[in-house]
N, C-alpha and C positions, 0 to 999 in steps of 0.2 A: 529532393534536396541532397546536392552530393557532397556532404562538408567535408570528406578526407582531399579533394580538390582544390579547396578554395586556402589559398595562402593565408598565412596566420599573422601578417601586418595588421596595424590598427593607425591609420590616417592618425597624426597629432592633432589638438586642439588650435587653433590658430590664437595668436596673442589678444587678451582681451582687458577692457578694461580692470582696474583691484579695488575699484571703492564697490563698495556691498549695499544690498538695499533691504526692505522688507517686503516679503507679500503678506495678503490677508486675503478675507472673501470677496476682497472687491477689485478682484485682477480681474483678467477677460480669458477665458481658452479660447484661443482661435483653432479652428479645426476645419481644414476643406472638407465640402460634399465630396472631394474627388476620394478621398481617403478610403481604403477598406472598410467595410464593416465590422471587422472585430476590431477596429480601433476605433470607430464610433463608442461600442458597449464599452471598452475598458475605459475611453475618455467619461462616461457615464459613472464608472468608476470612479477615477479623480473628484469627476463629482460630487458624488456623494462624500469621500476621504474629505471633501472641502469640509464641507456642512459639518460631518463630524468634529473637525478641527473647531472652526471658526463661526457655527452656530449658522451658516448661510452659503448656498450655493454660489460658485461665480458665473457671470450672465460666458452664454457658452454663442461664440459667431462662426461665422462661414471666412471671415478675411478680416487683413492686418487694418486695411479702412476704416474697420467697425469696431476696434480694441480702444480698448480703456488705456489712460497711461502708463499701464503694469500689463502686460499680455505674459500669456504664458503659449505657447505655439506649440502644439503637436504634429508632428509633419516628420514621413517617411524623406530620406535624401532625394530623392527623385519626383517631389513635393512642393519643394520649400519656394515660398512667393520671393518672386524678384525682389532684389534691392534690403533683402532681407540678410546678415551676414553671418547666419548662425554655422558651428564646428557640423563638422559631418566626418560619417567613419565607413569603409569601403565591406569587412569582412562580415561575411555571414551572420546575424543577429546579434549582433555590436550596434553600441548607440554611443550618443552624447548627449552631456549638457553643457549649455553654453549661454551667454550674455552679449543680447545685439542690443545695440544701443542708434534708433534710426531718428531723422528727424526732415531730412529733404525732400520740401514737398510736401511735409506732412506735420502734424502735429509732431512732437518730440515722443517717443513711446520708450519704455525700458522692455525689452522684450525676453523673458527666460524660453531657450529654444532645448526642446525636447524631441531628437532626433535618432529616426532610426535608418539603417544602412538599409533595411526592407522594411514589411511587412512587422515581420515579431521583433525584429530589433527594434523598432518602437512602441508596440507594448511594451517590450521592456522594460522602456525607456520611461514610459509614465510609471508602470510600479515601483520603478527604484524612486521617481521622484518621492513617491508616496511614501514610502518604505522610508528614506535617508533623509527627506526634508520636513515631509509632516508628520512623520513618527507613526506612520501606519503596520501594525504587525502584518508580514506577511499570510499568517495563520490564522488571523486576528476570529475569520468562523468558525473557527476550532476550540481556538482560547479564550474566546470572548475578550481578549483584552482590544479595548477602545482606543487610542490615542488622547495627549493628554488636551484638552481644552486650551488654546488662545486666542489672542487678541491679534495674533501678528508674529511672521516668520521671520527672522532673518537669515537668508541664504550665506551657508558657509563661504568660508574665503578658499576652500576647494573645489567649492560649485562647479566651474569650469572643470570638463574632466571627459576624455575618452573611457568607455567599458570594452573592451575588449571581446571579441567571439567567445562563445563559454567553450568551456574544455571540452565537454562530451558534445558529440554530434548530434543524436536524439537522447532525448531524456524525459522521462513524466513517468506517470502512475500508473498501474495494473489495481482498478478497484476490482480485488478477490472475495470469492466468499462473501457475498455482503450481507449477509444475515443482521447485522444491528442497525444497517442504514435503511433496509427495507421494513424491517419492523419499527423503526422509530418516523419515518417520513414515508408512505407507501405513495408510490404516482394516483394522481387523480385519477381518476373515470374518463379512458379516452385516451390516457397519457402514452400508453402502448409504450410501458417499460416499467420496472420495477421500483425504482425509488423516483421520486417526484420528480420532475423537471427543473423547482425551483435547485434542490439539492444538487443535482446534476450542475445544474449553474454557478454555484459554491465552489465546488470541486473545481471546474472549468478552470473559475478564480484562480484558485488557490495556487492551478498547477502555473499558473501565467503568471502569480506572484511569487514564486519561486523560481519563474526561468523556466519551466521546461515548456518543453514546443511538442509535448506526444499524449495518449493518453489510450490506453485498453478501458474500454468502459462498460467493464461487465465479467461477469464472468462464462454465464452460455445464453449468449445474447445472437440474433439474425441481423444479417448487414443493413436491414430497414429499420433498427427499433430507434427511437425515439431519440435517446440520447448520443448517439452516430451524429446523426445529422447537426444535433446541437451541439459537439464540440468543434465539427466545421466552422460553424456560424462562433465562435469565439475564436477561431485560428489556428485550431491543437491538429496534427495530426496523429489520424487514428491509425492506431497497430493494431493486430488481433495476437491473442496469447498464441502459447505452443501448443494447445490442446484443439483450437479453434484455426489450424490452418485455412487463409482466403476468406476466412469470416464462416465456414462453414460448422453450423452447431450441432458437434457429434452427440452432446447430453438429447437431439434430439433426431437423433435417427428413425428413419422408420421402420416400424416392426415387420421382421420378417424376411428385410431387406437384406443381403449379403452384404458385410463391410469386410471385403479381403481384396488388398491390391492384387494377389500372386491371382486368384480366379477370377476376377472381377474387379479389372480395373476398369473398364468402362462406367462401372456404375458411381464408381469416385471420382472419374474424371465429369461426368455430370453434373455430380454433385457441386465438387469445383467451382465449373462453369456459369452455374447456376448463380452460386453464390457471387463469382466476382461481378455478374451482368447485374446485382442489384446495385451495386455502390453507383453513386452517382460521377458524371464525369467532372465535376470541379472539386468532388472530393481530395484532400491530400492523402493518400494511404500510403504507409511505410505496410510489406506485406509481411505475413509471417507465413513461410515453409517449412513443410514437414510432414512427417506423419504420426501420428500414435492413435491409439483405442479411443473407444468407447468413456467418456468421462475421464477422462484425463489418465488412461492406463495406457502401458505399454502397446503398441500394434500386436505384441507375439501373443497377447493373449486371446487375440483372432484370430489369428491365422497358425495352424499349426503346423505348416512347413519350414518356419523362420523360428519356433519354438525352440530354444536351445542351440540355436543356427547363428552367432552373431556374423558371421560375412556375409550370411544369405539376406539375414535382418539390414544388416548397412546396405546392401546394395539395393533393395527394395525402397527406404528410406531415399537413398539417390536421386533412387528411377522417379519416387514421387515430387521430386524436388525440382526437378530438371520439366516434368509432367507440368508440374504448378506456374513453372517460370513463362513456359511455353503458353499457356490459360491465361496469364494475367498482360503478357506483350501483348497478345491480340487485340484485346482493349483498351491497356496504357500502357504503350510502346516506349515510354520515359520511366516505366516503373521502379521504385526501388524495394528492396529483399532484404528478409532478417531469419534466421533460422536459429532456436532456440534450442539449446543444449541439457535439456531437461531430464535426470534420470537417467535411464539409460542411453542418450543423445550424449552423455561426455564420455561414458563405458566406450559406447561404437566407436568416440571420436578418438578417443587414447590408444586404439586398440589398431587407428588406421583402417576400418573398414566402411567408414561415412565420404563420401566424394562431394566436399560442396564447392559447387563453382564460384571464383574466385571475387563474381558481381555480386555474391551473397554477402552481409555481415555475420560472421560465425557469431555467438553470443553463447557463452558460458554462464549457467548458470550456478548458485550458492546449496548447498543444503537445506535453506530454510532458517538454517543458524549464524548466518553470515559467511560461513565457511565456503568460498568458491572451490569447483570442482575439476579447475583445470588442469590440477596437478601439479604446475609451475609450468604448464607450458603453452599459457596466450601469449599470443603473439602481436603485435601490429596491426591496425586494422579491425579489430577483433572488439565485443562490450560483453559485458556484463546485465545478468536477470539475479536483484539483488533480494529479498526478502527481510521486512523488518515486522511482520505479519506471517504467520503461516498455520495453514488449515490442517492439520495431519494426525486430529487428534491426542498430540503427546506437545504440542508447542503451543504459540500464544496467540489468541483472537481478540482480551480484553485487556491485555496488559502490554508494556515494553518488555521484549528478550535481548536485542541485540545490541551489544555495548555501543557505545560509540569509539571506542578504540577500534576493534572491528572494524566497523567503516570504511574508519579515519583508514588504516594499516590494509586492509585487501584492495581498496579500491586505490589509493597510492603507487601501490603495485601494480595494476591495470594502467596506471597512466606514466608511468618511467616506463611500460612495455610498448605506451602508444596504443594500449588498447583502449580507443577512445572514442569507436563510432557509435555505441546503443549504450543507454543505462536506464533500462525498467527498476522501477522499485514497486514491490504487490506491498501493496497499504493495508490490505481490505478493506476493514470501516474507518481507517485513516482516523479520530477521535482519540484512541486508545496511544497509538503510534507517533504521534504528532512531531514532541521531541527528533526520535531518531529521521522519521520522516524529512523533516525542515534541515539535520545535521547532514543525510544524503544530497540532497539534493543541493546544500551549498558546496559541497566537492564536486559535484557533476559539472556545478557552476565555474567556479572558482577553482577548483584543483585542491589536492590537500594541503594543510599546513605546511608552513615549510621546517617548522621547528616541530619535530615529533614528538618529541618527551615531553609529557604531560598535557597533548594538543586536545585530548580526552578531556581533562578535568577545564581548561581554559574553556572549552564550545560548555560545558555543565553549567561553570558560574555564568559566562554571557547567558545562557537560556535564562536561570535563575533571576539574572537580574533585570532581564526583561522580562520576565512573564510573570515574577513572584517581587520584585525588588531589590534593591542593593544588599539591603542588611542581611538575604537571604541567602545569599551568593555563596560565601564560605562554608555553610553547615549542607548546601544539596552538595555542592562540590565534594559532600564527603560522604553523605546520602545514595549520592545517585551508583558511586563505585561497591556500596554493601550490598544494594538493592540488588545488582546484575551478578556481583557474589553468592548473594545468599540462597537460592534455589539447590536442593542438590543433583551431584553430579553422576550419570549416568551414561556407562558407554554403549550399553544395549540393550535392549528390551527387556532382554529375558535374563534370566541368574545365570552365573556361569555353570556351564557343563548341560544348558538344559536346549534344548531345537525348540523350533516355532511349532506350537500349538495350542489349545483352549482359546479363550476369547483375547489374545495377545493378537492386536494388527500386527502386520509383516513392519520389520522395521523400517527406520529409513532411510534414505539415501547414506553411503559409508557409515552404517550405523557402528561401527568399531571405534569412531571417531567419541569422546565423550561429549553428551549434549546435557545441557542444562533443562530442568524440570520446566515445561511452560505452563500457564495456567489450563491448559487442556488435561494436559497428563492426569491432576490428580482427578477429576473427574470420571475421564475413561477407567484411571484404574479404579476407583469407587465402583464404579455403575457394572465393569464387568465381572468384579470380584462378587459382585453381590445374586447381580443377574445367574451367574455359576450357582453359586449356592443355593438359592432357591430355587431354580429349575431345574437341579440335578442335571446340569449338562446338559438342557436341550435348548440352547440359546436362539433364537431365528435374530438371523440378520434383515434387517428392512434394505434396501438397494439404495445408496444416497445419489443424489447430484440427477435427478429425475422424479417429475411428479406424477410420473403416470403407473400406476402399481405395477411390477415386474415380481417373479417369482422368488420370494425369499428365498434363502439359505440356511441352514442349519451349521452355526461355529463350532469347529472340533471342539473337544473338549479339553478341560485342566485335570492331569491326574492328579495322582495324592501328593509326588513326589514335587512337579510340578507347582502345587497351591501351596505347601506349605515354603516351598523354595521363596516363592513371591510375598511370601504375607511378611515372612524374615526377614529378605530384602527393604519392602517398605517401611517396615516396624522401624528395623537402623537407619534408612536414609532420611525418613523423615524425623526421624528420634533428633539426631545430629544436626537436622536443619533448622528446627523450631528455634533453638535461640539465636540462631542469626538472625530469622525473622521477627523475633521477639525486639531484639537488638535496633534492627532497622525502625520498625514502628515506634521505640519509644525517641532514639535519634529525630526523627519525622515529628513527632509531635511536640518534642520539643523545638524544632526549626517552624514551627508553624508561627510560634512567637513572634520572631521575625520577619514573616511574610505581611505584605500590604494587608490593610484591612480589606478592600473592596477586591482583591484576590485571594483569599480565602477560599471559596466555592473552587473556583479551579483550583486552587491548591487542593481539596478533596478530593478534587476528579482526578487530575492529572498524577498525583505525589500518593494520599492515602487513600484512596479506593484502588489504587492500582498495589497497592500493599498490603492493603487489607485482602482481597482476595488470594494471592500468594501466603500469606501468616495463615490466613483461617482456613482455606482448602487445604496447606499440606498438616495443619492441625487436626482437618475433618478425615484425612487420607488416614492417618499415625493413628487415630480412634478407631477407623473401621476397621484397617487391617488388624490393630488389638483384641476387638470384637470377634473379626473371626475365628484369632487363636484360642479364644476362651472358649470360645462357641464348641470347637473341633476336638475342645481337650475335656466337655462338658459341666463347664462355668460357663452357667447360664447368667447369674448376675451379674457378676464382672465383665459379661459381652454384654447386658444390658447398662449397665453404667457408660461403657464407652460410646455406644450406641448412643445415647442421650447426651453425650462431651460431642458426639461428631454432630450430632443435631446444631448444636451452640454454636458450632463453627461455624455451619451452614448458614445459618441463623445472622451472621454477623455479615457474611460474606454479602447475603441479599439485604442487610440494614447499609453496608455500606455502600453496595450498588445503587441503593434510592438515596440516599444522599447525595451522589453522583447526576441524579433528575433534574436536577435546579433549572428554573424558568424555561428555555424555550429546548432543554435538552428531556424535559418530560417523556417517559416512555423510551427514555435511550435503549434500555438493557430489553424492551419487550421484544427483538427480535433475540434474544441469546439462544438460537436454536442448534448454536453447534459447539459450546462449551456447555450449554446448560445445567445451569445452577439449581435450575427450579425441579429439574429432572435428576442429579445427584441426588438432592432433599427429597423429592417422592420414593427413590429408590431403599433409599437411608429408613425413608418412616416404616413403608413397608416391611422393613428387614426388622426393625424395632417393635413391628405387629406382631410377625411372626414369633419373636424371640421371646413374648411375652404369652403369647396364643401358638402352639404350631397350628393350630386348626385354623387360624386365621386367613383372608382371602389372601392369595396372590398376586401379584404382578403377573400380566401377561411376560413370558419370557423373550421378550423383545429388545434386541439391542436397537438404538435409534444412532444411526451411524451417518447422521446427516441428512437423511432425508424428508424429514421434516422442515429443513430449513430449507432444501430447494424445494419444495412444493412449492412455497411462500414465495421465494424469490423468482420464481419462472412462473408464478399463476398465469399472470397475464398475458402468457403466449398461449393460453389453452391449449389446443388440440393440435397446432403448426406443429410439422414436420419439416426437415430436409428438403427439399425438392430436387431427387432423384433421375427426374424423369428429362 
């Protein structure tokens, strides 16, 4: 799909009749056998959106001969039955809706025509019906909200209406890290993938009700697992992340084996080849090129001729790019290319040392904080890898981080630049993210506002009022801007004046930049503040993002200067933040008033469990680090008091987490293996054993740096490796 090619006309709707009719459950969908099969399954869709509506499916045909005298007609332009007069639009994944009115020859029929210019311009084409006429949320498996109950539509007096090519060219989901979708739904026995297939189908949905046409489905997944195939079979085409160039899954390398381009590029170009000869050939693959490490690190940290070499680094990068492009024409001579600006990929690229040929989509990627890293210099041509989710230990896995100002204002920016061929967004367990999720992906769509000031709070109350109610519209509108305020602000990891060491990860991407506390942060700092002190410094790191045991590491240590620097720091930042968060929860529970009765539950899930953890982890963060200082100054009971306040925090955080469980989200939180809650509270008890016992047992001095949670999520690849050979 080459959309920077395809002109940006949109065919007008042709004059139709203005008197209006109603449907109900007893229209007919005409649908050819000739039609694709992913518009079979989303017409099944419709389907069902019927029954929801109208308590009853409508009888679903093969042709216009066999329609009732209300049809509703699904049908790509190069489809649509003789004699039949419905609007049709020419440009790449553009539809219409329109009103034929036939009767020659035939019985008289009212015909509502839902048409697509292809293939996904008519899915489209039916989720907006769904979405605009029967009030279907497009999230609605996220949100649980339903659509309301009638008797009988009546199609607006806009009915009739061209949609237009969306902005961005490719667009969909990077499900990252999925630690909460794999522990709450795991694939059956057989399923040969990690979260179920039904889930995978969800997803599928969701991405198709929101418009996008792409989807990374996994995080270190092989080009045959399961859920590949089934986003074909819905129409999505599959991309592989930046870490996962050609589909190739470096988390599973095999032991032993060299991974160094400069000695040993034969053995990656196999690998390569290997990987692209799996995909099948009616797959749609957008490719991703590249190169970097092992689990998602830098290349330099394999290879140590490129170590400190950034020209020698770009040009290797290049060479493997140019390598890949040559691997994947062999097999799909029509292929198209994305190369991901990841990290050290926009350093190389600013620096003028990266050569990507002109057939590639360069793709810029964010911080993690919304913050794009192009410096101000995309260009034409060019997309965005946006994050509204991010794994990094110090950012958000169960909550929203990134505003929708944000959004709204970088990705704006991309699109006056015309940089508008790729827009990933990493969801990961996409539940948490929902909101900002649904607000990306209407720009992707649609383009930004065109009125900027205040285009933030307007997408807040529209959420509000669809998801929570009218009367609730004005108090999140004031909610949601305290909520993305109140976290505090951090430009670096470490205290000023101090280097990276003791159990402090390496920061992040421009970490000079200041980033907002996500709900990772206060955990990490908990677990490693503690972990230090009780092992005296001898911390082992577990190796995350692989289930097969690899040789720990032993983390520098915190000196004196070091720990007491830190404990200061957190003491005042979170001192200074509690009443904002204090502030927000009681604003929040008072708006709850106003919220629908039968949303409620998501108002808990979506509004206060995602505040509640924020209030009570940097509550439970401001008692340990207190704890410590007493501990260190030999106030024992004053570090036991706090100790037992940080407890309570804990304590709230996992009461509000299971109030978040409701019906069929049971077990939501049992994959949290990479914020872990339950693992902060053990760390915490322990430390409250000791303070009361020194003689008391230990924790093993084990930091759990994720690898726990890829055991879980890659079980079911067992023992597969690479194939190298």
């Amino acid at each position: 799909m080459a959309c920077a090619a395809i002109p940006a006309s949109v065919a007008a709707v042709q004059a139709l009749q203005r008197h209006t009719f109603t449907i109900d459950g007893s229209v007919t969908v005409v649908l050819s056998a000739q039609e694709p099969g992913p518009i079979h399954r989303a017409t099944q869709d419709l389907l069902h959106d019927f029954t929801s509506v109208f308590g009853r499916s409508p009888k679903l045909v093969a042709s216009i001969t066999d329609a009732g005298p209300v049809a509703i007609l699904v049908s790509s332009a190069n489809s649509l039955p003789a004699g039949v007069p419905c609007a049709t639009t020419t440009d790449t994944e553009s539809f219409a809706f329109s009103i034929a009115n036939i009767g020659a020859g035939l019985p008289a029929r009212h015909i509502v025509c839902l048409t697509g210019a292809d293939m996904r311009g008519t899915l489209f084409a039916i989720y907006q019906f769904s979405q605009s006429v029967l009030g279907v949320d497009p999230m609605y498996l996220w949100t649980d909200k339903q659509p309301a109950r009638r008797t009988a539509v009546t199609l607006p007096a806009n009915f009739a209406r061209a949609f237009p090519k969306p902005v961005f060219c490719y667009r969909g989901f990077f499900i990252n890290d999925e630690d909460l979708l794999s522990g709450w739904m795991p694939a059956a026995k057989g399923e040969h993938t990690g979260i179920s297939l039904k889930v995978w189908d969800n997803i599928f949905e969701t991405i198709l009700r929101l418009k996008g046409n792409m989807v990374v489905p996994g995080t270190w997944i092989f080009p045959d697992d399961a859920q590949v195939d089934a986003a074909t079979q819905r129409g999505l085409i599959v991309n592989q992340h930046h870490a996962i160039p050609l589909g190739v899954n470096v988390a599973r390398w095999p032991k032993d084996v060299p991974y160094n381009f400069s000695t040993h590029p034969e053995i990656l170009e196999r690998a390569w080849t290997n990987a692209v000869a799996i995909y099948k050939p009616d797959q749609e693959i957008l490719w991703s090129v590249g190169l970097r490490g092992l689990s998602d690190a830098s290349y330099a940290t394999l290879d140590p001729s490129v170590r400190n070499n950034d020209p020698l680094l770009g040009r290797r990068i290049s060479q493997a790019i140019d390598d890949q492009m040559r691997i994947v024409r062999a097999r799909f001579p029509h292929a198209h290319f994305v190369t991901d600006l990841w990290q050290e990929g926009a350093r190389l690229m600013q620096q003028g040392f990266l050569k990507i040929p002109p057939e590639v989509s360069l793709v810029w990627a964010d911080t993690g904080y919304g913050d794009m890293q192009d410096g101000g210099k995309v260009v034409a041509g060019q997309g965005a890898y946006f994050h509204v989710a991010m794994m990094n230990g110090q950012a958000n896995q169960l909550s929203e981080l990134v505003p929708v100002s944000v959004i709204q204002s970088e990705l704006d920016r991309y699109i006056k630049a015309g940089a508008t061929s790729y827009l990933l967004v990493n969801t990961s367990d996409i539940r948490p993210v929902a909101m900002t999720t649904r607000a990306l992906m209407e720009v992707a769509l649609g383009g930004a506002p065109s009125e900027t000031s205040g285009a933030d709070i307007a997408y807040y109350r529209r959420w509000a009022t669809e998801e929570f109610g009218a009367r609730s519209a004005d108090a999140l509108a004031r909610i949601y801007p305290e909520y993305f305020a109140a976290p505090p602000l951090r430009a670096s990891l470490l205290p000023p004046g101090l280097t990276s060491a003791g159990n402090v990860p390496p920061p992040p991407p421009l970490s000079n930049v200041p980033r907002r506390y996500g709900d990772q942060h206060y955990h990490s700092e908990i677990r490693n503040l503690i972990l230090d002190r009780l092992s005296e410094h001898q911390v082992i790191a577990i190796p995350s993002q692989s289930p097969k045991w690899t040789e720990p590491r032993v983390l520098p240590v915190f000196d004196a200067q070091m720990r007491k620097a830190l404990l200061a720091r957190d003491v005042e930042e979170c001192t200074a933040a509690q009443p904002r968060w204090d502030a927000v929860w009681r604003d929040a529970i008072t708006a709850q008033n106003f919220v629908e009765p039968d949303r409620r539950k998501y108002y808990q899930a979506q509004v206060l469990t995602m505040i509640a953890i924020h209030r009570e982890s940097n509550r439970a963060l401001l008692h340990v680090a207190r704890a410590l200082q007493n501990d260190e100054s030999g106030q024992n009971l004053e570090a036991r008091n706090e100790t037992a306040q940080a407890l309570q925090a804990l304590g709230a955080v996992e009461a509000s987490m299971s109030a978040a469980e409701y019906g069929k989200w049971k077990n939501w939180y049992r994959g949290d293996w990479l914020t872990g809650v339950d693992r902060t509270r053990e760390l915490v008890q322990a430390y409250a054993a000791h303070l009361r016992d020194p003689m008391a047992k230990l924790p093993a001095p084990v930091a759990w740096t994720g690898w726990e949670a890829y055991f879980h999520i890659m079980q079911y690849e067992n023992d597969r490796s690479v194939d190298v050979h």
